[in-house]
C-alpha positions as CSV (number, residue, x, y, z in Angstrom):
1,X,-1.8,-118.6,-28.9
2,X,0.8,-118.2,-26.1
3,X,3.7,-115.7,-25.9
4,X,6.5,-115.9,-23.5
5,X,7.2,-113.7,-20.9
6,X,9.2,-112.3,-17.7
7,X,7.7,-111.4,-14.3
8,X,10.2,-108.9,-13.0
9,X,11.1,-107.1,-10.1
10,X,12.4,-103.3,-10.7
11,X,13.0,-101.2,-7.4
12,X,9.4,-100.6,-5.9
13,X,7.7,-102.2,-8.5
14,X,6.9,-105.4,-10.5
15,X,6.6,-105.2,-14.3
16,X,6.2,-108.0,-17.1
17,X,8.6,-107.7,-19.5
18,X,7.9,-108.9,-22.9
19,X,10.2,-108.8,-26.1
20,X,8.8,-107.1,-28.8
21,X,8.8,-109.5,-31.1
22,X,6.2,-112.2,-28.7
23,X,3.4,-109.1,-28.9
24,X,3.8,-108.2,-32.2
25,X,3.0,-112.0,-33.6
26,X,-0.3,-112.1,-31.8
27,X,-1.2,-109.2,-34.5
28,X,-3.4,-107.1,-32.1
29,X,-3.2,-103.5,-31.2
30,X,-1.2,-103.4,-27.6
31,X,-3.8,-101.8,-26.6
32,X,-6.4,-104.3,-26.7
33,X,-3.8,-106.8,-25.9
34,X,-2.3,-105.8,-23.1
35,X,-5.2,-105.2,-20.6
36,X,-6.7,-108.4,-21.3
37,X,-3.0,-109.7,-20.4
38,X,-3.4,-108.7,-17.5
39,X,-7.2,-108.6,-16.6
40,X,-9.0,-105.1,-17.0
41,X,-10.9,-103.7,-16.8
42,X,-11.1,-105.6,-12.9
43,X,-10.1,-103.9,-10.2
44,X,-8.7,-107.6,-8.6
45,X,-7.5,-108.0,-12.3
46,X,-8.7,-111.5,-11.6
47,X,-8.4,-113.0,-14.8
48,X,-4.9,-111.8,-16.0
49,X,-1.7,-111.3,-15.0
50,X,-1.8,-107.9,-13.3
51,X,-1.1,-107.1,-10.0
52,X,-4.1,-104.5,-9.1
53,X,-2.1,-101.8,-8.3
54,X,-0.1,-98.8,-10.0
55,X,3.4,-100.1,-8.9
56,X,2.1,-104.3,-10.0
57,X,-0.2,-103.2,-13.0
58,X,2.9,-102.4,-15.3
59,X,4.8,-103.8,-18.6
60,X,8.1,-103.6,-20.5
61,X,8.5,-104.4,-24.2
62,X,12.6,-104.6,-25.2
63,X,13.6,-104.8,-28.2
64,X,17.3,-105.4,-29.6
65,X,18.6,-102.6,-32.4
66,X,20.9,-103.8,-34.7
67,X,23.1,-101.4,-35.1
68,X,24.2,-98.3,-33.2
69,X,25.4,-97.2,-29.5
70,X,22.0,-98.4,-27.8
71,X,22.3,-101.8,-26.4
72,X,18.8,-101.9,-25.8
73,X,15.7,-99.6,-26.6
74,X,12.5,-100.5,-24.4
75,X,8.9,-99.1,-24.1
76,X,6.7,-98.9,-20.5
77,X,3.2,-99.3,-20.3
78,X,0.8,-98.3,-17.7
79,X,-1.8,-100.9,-17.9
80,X,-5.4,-99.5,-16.5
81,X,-6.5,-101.1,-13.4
82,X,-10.4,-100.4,-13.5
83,X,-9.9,-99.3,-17.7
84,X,-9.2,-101.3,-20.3
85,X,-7.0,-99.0,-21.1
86,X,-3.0,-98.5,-21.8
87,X,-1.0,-95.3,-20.5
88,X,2.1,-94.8,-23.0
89,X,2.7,-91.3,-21.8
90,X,5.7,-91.9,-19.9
91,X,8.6,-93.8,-18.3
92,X,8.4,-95.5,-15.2
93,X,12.3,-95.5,-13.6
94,X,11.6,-98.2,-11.1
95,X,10.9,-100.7,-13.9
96,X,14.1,-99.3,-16.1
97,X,16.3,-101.5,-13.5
98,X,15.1,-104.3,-15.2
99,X,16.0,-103.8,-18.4
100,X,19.7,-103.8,-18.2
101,X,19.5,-107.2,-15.9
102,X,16.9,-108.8,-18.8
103,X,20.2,-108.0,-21.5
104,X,22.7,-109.6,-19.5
105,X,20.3,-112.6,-18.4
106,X,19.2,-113.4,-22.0
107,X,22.8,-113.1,-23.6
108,X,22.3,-109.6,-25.5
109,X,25.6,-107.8,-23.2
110,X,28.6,-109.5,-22.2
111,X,29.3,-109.0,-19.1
112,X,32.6,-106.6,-18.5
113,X,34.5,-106.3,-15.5
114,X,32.9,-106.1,-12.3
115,X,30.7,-103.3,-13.3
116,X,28.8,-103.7,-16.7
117,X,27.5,-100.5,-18.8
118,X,24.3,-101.1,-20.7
119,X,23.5,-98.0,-23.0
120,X,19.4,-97.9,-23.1
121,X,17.0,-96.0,-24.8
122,X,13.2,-95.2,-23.6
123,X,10.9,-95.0,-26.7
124,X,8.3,-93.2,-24.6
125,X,10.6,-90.1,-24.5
126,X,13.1,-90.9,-25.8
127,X,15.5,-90.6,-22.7
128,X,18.7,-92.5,-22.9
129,X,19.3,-94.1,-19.8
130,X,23.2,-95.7,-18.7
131,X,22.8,-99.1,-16.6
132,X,25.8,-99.6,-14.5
133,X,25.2,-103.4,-12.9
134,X,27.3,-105.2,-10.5
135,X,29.3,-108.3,-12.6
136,X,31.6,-109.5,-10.0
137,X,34.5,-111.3,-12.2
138,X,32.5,-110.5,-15.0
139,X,29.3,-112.3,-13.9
140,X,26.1,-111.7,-12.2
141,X,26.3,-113.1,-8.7
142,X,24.8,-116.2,-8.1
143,X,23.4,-114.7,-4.8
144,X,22.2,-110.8,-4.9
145,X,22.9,-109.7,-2.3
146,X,22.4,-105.5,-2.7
147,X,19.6,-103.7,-0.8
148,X,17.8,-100.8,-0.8
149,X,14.8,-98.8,1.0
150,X,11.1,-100.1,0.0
151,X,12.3,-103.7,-0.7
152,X,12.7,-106.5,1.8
153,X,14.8,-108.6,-0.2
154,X,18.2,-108.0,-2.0
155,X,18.6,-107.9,-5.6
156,X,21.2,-107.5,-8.3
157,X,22.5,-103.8,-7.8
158,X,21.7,-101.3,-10.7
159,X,22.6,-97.7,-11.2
160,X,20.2,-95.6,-13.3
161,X,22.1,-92.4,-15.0
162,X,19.4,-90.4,-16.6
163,X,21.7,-89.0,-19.2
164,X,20.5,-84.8,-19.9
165,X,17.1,-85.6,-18.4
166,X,15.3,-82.0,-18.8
167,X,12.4,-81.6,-21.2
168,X,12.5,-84.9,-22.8
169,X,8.5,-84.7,-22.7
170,X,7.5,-81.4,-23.3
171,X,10.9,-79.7,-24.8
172,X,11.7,-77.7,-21.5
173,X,12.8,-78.4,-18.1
174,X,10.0,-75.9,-17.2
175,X,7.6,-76.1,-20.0
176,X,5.8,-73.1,-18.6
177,X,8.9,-70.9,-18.4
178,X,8.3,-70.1,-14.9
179,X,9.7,-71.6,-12.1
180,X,6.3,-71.6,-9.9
181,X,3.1,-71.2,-10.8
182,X,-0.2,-70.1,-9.9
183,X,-3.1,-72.6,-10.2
184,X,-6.4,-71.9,-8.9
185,X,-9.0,-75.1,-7.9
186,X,-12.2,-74.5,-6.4
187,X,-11.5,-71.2,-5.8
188,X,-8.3,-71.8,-3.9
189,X,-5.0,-70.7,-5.7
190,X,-2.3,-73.4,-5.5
191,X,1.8,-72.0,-6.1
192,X,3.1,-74.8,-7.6
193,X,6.5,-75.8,-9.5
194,X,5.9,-78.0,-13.0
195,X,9.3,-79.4,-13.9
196,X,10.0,-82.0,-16.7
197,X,13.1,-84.3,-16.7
198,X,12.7,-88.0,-16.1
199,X,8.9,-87.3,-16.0
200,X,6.5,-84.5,-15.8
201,X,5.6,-83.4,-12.5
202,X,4.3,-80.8,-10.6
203,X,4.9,-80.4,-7.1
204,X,3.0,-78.1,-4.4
205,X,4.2,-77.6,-1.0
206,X,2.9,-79.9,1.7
207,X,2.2,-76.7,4.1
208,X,-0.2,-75.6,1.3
209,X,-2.3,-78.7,1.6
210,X,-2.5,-78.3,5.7
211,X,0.2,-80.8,6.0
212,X,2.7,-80.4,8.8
213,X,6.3,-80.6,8.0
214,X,7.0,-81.9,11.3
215,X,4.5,-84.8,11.2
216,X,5.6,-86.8,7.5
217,X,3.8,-89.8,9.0
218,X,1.3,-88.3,9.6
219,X,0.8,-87.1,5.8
220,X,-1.0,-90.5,4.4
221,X,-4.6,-89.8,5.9
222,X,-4.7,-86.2,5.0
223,X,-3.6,-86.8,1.4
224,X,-6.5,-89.4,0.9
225,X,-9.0,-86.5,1.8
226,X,-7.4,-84.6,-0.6
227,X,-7.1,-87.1,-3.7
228,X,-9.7,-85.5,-5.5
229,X,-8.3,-81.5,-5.3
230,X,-5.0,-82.7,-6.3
231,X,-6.9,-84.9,-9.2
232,X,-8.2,-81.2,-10.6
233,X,-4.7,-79.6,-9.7
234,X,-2.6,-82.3,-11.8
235,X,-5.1,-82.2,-14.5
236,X,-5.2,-78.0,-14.7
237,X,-1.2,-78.5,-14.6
238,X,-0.8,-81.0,-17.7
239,X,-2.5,-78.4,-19.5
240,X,-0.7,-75.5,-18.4
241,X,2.1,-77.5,-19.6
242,X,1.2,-78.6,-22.7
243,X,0.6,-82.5,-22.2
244,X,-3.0,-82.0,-22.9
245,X,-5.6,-79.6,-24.6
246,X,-8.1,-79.7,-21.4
247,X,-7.8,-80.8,-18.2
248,X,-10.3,-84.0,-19.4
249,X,-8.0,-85.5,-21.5
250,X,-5.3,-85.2,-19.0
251,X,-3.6,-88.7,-18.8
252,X,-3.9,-90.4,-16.0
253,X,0.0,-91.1,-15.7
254,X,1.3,-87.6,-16.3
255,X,1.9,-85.3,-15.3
256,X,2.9,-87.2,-11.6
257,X,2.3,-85.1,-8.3
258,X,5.1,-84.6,-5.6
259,X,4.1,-83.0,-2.4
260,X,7.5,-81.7,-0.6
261,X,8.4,-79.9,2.7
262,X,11.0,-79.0,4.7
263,X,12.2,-82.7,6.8
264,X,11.3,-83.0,10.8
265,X,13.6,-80.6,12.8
266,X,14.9,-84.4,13.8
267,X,15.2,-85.7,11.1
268,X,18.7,-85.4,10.0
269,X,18.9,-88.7,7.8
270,X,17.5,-86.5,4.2
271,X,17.0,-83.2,2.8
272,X,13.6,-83.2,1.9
273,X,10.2,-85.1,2.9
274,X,8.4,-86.7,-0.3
275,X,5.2,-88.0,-0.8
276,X,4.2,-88.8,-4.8
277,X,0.8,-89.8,-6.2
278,X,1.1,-92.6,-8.4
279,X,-2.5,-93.0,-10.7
280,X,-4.6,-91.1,-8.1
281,X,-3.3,-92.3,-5.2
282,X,-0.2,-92.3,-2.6
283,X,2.7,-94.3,-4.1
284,X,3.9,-96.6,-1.3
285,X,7.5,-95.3,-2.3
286,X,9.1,-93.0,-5.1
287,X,8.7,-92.8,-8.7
288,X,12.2,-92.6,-9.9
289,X,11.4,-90.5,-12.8
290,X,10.0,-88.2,-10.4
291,X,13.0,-88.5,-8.5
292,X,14.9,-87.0,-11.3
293,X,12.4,-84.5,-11.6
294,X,12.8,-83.6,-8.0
295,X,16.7,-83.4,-8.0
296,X,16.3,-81.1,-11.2
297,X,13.7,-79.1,-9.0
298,X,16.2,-78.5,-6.4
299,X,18.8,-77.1,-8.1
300,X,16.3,-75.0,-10.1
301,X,16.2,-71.1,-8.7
302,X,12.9,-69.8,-8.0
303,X,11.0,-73.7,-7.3
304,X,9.4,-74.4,-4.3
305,X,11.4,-77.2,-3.5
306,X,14.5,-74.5,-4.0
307,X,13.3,-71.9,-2.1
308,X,12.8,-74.0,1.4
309,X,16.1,-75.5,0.6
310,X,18.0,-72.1,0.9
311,X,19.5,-73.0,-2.8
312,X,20.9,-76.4,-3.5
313,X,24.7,-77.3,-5.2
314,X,25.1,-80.9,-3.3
315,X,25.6,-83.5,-6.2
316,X,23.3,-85.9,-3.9
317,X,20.0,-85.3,-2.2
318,X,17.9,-87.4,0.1
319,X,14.2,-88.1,-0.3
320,X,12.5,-89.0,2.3
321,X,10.0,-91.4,1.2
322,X,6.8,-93.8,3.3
323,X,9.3,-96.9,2.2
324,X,12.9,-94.5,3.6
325,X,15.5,-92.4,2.4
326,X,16.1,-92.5,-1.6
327,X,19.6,-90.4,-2.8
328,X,19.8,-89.4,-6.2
329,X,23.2,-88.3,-7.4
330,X,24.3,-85.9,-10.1
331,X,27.3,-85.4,-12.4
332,X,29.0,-84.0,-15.3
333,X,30.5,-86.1,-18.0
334,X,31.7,-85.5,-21.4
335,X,30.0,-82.1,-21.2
336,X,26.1,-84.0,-20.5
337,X,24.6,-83.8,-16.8
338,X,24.5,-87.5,-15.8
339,X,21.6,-87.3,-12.8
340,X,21.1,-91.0,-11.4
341,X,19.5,-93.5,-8.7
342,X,20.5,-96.7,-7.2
343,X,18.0,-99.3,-7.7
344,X,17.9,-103.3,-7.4
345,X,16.2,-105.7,-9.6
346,X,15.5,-109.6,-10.2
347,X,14.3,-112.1,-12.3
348,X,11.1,-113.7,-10.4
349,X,9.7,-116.1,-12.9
350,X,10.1,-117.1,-16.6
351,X,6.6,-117.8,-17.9
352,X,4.0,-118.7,-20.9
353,X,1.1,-116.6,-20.9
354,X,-2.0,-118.1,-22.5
355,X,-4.0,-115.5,-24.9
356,X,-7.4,-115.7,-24.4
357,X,-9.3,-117.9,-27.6
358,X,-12.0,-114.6,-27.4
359,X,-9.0,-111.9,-28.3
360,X,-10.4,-108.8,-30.4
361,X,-7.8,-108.9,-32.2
362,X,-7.0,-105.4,-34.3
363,X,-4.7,-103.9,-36.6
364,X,-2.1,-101.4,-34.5
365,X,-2.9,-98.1,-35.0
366,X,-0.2,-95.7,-36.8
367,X,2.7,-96.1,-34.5
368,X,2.0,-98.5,-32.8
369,X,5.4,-100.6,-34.0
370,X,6.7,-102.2,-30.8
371,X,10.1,-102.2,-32.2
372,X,11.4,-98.7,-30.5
373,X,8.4,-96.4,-31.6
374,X,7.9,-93.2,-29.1
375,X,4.2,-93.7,-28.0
């Protein structure tokens, strides 16, 4: 059997993106289907698709409503690297650029003007996310030519507006009802702020972790001594906020980890130094989810992030990041906070992907639908 298939670049990362209608005619569970898509368990992924990392190892089922305000609902899956195993726990905001591109490229929108609005919906929580792409004389360009920090190649420009991002997970913008925390790990007690809009997250102060604020790249080697503490840190904070029953059946996408600090006394380019784990280990860049997770973080009293920024009302704030400087923007509309990233996306290759002839193919389990189902 064979099932077609774009190969996708979204911000920092590179999903395939799959209509929900190719996956569900193979008649297998997605998740038996899609890491033998894309190879695992293999940490090369040698035999698949994937890309053997977090920000490669990543997939996008659309699928078209009918009827109703959404142009376009869509479901993300985190595809296990070393596990055969499928992640549907939460959005990633990088690969949300594509989405509105993949409508305009495949005839769903009409282009309008020379910006177009895509209304979208993420199944995994069902966050409703507004697409604003460049359509110069109601087109896409022929040549993109917008850029942006973490990419060496332009792209066709796409706003993300995560539209009333807070609790879409857990049901709370802090599902603990506290603004920081107190964690304790191998007998060390960690204040930490667990925040939930765009994605769970939890973020701890990089002066906690022996990081210094005036030495950000410097930050990569100490936080790969200290992958397996934050590993029992995330895990004690996904049950403290309701995500899992113990810290062992924490998932491994969720809650993300964002360690923050003050920027360099030189550094006059952001507001805030950022480094995110991504799946265990040092995203090269940003999770955008987080990002909206971060912004909410700031403007929250009583989080860390808040505190060292002496209270935050700007409607933008700048992340530093190991790829640069990432601005998220926030705004009021219509009565709904409208809090938002630039990204930039393209179409790398249209494909046919070959199922393997030795497929275990299975029934889905109970909503499993790829039509639009919250996983």
């Amino acid at each position: 059997m064979k099932i077609q298939a774009e190969w996708m670049r979204g911000g920092t990362s590179k999903c395939w993106v799959f209509e929900s209608a190719q996956l569900e005619k193979t008649q297998a569970s997605p998740d038996v289907l899609l890491p033998r898509l894309f190879g695992s368990p293999d940490h090369r992924q040698i035999d698949g698709v994937g890309g053997a990392t977090s920000t490669t190892s990543k997939a996008m089922i659309l699928h078209r409503p009918q009827a109703g305000d959404v142009d376009v609902e869509f479901t993300f899956a985190q595809v296990g690297i070393e596990e055969a195993a499928v992640d549907w726990g939460s959005n990633c905001g990088n690969c949300s650029a594509v989405v509105g591109l993949y409508a305009i490229e495949k005839g769903w929108v009409v282009p309008r003007g020379d910006v177009t609005r895509i209304v979208t919906r993420n199944t995994n929580t069902g966050q409703i996310i507004i697409q604003r792409i460049a359509t110069p004389d109601a087109g896409l360009p022929a040549e993109p030519l917008a850029e942006m920090p973490g990419v060496p190649f332009p792209g066709h420009q796409v706003g993300l507006g995560f539209l009333d991002p807070a609790g879409k997970t857990t049901g709370r913008l802090l599902p603990s009802g506290a603004a920081t925390d107190a964690l304790t790990v191998g007998g060390t007690t960690w204040n930490v702020s667990m925040v939930d809009a765009g994605a769970p997250v939890v973020i701890i102060r990089a002066e906690d972790l022996g990081l210094d604020p005036e030495a950000y790249e410097s930050w990569f080697g100490g936080v790969e001594l200290l992958l397996q503490t934050l590993e029992r840190i995330r895990r004690q904070a996904a049950v403290r906020m309701g995500l899992a029953a113990t810290a062992g059946e924490a998932a491994r996408a969720i809650p993300k980890v964002a360690i923050v600090a003050p920027p360099p006394s030189t550094d006059q380019g952001s507001d805030v130094g950022i480094m995110m784990l991504s799946m265990g280990k040092p995203h090269p860049a940003l999770a955008i989810t987080g990002s909206i997770a971060l912004t909410l973080a700031a403007r929250t009293p009583g989080t860390v992030m808040h505190r060292f920024l002496g209270g935050f009302a700007s409607p933008t704030l700048r992340l530093r990041t190991p790829a640069g400087v990432i601005e998220t923007w926030s705004e009021e509309r219509d009565g709904s906070l409208l809090v938002g990233v630039d990204r930039t996306a393209r179409t790398i290759a249209s494909t046919t992907i070959h199922l393997p002839e030795t497929l275990d193919i299975k029934a889905p389990k109970a909503g499993a639908s790829l039509a639009g189902a919250t996983r």
